[in-house]
GUMI-435319 format. One line per field, with one value per residue (C-alpha): x, y, z; residue number from 1; chain. Coordinates in steps of 0.5 Angstrom, whole numbers. Layout:
east <- c(X; ...)
north <- c(Y; ...)
up <- c(Z; ...)
resi <- c(NUM; ...)
chain <- c(A; ...)
END
This chain:
east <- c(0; 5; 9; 1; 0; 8; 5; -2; 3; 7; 2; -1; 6; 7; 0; 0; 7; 4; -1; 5; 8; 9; 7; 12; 14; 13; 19; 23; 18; 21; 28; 27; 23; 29; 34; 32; 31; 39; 42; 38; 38; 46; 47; 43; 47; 53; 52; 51; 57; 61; 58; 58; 64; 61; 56; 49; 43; 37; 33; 39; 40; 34; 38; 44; 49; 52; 59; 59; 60; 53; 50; 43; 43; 38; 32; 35; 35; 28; 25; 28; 26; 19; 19; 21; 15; 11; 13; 12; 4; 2; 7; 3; -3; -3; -1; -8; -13; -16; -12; -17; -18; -9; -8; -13; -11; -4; -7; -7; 0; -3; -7; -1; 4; 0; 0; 7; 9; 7; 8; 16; 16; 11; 8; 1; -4; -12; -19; -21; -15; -16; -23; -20; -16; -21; -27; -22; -19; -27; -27; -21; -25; -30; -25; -20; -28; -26; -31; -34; -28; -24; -19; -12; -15; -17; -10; -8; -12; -9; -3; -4; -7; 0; 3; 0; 1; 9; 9; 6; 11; 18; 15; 14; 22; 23; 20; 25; 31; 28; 28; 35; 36; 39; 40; 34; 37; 42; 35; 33; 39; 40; 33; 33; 40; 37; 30; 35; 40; 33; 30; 36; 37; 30; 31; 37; 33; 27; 28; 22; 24; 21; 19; 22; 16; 16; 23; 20; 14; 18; 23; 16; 14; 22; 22; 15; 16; 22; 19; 13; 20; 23; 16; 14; 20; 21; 14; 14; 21; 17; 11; 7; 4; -3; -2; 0; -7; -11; -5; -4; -11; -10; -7; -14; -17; -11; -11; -19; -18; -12; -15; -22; -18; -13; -16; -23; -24; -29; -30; -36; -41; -36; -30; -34; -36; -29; -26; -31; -30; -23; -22; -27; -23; -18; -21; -24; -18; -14; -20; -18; -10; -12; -16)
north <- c(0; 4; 4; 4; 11; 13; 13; 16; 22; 22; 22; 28; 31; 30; 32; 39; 41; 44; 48; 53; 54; 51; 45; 40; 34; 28; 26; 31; 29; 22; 25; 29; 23; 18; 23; 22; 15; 15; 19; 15; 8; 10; 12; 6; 1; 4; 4; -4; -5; -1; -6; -12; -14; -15; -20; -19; -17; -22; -17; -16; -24; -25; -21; -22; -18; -22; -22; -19; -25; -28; -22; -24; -18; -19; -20; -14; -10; -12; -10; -3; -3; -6; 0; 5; 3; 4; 10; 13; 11; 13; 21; 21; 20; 24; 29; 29; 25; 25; 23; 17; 14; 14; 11; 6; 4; 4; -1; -7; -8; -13; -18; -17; -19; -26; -28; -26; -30; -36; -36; -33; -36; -42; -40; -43; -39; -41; -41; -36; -31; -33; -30; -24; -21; -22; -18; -13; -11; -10; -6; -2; -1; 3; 7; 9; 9; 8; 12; 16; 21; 26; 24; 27; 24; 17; 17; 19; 13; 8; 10; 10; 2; 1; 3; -1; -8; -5; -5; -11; -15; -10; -14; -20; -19; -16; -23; -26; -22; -23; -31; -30; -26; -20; -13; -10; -2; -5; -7; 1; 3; 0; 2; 9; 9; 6; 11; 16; 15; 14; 21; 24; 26; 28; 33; 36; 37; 40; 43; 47; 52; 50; 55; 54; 51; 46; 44; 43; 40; 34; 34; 30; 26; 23; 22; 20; 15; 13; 10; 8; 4; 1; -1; -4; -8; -11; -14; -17; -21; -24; -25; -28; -23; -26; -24; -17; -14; -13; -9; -5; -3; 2; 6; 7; 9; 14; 17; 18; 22; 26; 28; 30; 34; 38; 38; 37; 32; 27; 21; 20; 14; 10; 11; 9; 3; 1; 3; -2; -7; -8; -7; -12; -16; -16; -17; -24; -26; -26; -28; -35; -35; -31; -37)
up <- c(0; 2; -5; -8; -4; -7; -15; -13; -11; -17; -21; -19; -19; -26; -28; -23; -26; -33; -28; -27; -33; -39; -42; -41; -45; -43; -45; -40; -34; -35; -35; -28; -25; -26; -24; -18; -17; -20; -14; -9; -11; -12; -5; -2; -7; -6; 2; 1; -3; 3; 7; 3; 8; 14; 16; 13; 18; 19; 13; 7; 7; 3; -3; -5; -10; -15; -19; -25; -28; -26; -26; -31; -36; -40; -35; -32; -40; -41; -34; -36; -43; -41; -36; -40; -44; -38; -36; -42; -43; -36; -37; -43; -40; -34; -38; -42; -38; -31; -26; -23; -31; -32; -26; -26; -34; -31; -26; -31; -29; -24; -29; -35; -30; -29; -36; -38; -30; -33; -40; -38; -31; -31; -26; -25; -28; -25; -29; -25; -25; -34; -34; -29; -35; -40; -36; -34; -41; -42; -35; -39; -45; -41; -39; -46; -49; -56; -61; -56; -54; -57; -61; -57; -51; -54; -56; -49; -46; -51; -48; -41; -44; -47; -40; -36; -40; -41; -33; -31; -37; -32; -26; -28; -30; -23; -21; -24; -22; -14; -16; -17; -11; -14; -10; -9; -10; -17; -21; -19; -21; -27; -29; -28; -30; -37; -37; -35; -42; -46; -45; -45; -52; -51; -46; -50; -57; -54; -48; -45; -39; -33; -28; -20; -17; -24; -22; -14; -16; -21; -16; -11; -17; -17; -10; -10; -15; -12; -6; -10; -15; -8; -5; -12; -13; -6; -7; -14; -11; -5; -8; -14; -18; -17; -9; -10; -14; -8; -5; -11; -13; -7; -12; -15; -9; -7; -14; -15; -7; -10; -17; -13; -8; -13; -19; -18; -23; -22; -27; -32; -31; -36; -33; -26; -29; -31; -25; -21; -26; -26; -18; -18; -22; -17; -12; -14; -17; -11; -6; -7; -6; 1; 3)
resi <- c(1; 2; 3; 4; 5; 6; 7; 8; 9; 10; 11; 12; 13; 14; 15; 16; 17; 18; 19; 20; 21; 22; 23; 24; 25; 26; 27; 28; 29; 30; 31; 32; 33; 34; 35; 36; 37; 38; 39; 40; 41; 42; 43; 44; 45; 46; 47; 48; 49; 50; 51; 52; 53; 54; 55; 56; 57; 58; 59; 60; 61; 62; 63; 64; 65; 66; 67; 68; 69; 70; 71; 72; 73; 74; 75; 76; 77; 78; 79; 80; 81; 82; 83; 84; 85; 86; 87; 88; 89; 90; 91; 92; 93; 94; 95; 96; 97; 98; 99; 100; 101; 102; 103; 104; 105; 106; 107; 108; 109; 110; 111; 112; 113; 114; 115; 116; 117; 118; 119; 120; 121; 122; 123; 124; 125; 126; 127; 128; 129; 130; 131; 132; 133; 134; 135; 136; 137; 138; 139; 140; 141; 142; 143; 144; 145; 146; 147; 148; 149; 150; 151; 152; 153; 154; 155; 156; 157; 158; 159; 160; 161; 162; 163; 164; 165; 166; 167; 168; 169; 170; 171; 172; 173; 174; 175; 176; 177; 178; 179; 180; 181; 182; 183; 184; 185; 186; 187; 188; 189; 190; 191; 192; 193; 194; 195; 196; 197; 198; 199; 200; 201; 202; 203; 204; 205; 206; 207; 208; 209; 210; 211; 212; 213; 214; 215; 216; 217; 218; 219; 220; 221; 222; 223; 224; 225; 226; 227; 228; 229; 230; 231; 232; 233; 234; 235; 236; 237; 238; 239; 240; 241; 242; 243; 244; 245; 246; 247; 248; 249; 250; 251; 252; 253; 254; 255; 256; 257; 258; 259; 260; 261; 262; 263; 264; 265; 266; 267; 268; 269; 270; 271; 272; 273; 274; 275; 276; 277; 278; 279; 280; 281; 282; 283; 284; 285; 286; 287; 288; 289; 290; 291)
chain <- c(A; A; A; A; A; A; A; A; A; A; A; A; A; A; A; A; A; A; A; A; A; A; A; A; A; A; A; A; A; A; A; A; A; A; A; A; A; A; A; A; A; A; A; A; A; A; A; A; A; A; A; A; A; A; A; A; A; A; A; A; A; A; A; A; A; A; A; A; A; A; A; A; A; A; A; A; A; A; A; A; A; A; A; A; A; A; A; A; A; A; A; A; A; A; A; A; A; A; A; A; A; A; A; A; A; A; A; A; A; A; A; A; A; A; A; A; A; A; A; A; A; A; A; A; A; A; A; A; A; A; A; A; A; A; A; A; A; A; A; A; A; A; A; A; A; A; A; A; A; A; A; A; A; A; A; A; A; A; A; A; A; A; A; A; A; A; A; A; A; A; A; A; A; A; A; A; A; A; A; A; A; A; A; A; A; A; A; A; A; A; A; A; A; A; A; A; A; A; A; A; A; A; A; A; A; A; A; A; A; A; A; A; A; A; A; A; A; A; A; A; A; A; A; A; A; A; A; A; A; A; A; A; A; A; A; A; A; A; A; A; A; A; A; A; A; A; A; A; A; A; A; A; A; A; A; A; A; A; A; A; A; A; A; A; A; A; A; A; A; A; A; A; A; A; A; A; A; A; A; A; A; A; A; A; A; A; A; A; A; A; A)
END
């Protein structure tokens, strides 16, 4: 939950940046988001190589950081790949759509985590957790609303659809890399040192000026996201992704409460419906594994 209430937080920074100045690319958002889980996750990474002599303590003997040599590159390539994708659909979202509906697209991370978890993972995928991901694609339908919104905004919401099975294809990458016991703050550091590469020839051909109060409000959306990235890979390399839905719909909750209560944007009937559908789906899909 804790992680679930970080990326509330960061998207309601990310999208109330453009209130205070010009409009920011979405592109130069990412660079300021990363930037800031780099400088963190490189401290947090280095302080743990400095005590990598010591005798671990009860919580760090969970994870291990590998030699170079056995360290497994791809899994780490593909969740940062995976994840740029992802943040790239939900900037774009939360740039042109309600806060509640982008987050709630982003929300399907959860169900495509499942499928890429026992396609990728062999993890046993049940009948119910099936019909879950089907039902809650409809739910999402619901909200992106193909032909009844503008066009820009179908586009965003396509975007923020892409984002959220993007996401959920980089967890299933941090669940394996748990699996293998890879240090919790290199993964960080390894994705937001490769998102921070991406968007960097971005920011450097069409810089947009920002304002000071910009620059703060981007620095809340890093730390935000940095606490959420560190919660949300802590869970996915101790649980299964089918375990972790319920805990991660809070986010809806903690964005709908946010976008009422910043930018008084309360969502249409049909964004409602999506929204209950897609929760409902989650909290279905899970009630068995909690028995």
């Amino acid at each position: 939950m804790g992680s679930a209430f970080g990326f509330a937080l960061m998207g309601m920074f990310v999208r109330l940046a453009d209130d205070f100045g010009e409009a920011i690319p979405f592109t130069q958002k990412s660079f300021f988001r990363n930037i800031v889980a780099v400088v963190v996750a490189g401290v947090v990474f280095a302080r743990m190589c400095g005590r990598a002599g010591a005798r671990p303590s009860r919580e760090e003997r969970g994870s291990v950081a590998l030699p170079r040599d056995r360290m497994p590159w791809w899994p780490l390539v593909w969740r940062s790949v995976f994840g740029t994708i992802g943040i790239f659909g939900n900037f774009y979202a939360l740039s042109h759509i309600p806060l509640g509906d982008a987050c709630m697209l982003n929300k399907l991370s959860p169900f495509s985590a499942v499928v890429a978890s026992w396609l990728l993972l062999g993890e046993r995928v049940t009948v119910r957790q099936g019909i879950a991901v089907v039902v809650a694609f409809v739910g999402a339908m619901f909200v992106v609303k193909p032909g009844f919104a503008l066009a820009g905004e179908t586009v965003a919401a396509l975007a923020g659809l892409a984002g959220g099975i993007a996401a959920g294809l980089a967890y299933t990458c941090v669940r394996r890399l748990g699996i293998l016991k890879v240090e919790p703050s290199f993964i960080v550091l390894f994705f937001s040192g490769f998102s921070t590469l991406v968007t960097l020839p971005f920011l450097l051909f069409d810089y947009h000026p920002m304002t000071w109060t910009q620059v703060a409000i981007l620095f809340g959306a890093g730390v935000s996201a940095t606490a959420g990235q560190f919660g949300i890979t802590a869970a996915y390399r101790l649980a299964q992704p089918r375990e972790l839905a319920v805990y991660d719909y809070t986010n809806v909750v903690f964005a709908a409460l946010l976008g009422f209560a910043v930018f008084g944007q309360v969502p249409d009937a049909f964004s409602w419906i999506g929204i209950a559908i897609i929760v409902a789906m989650g909290v279905w899909m899970n009630s068995r594994a909690r028995r």
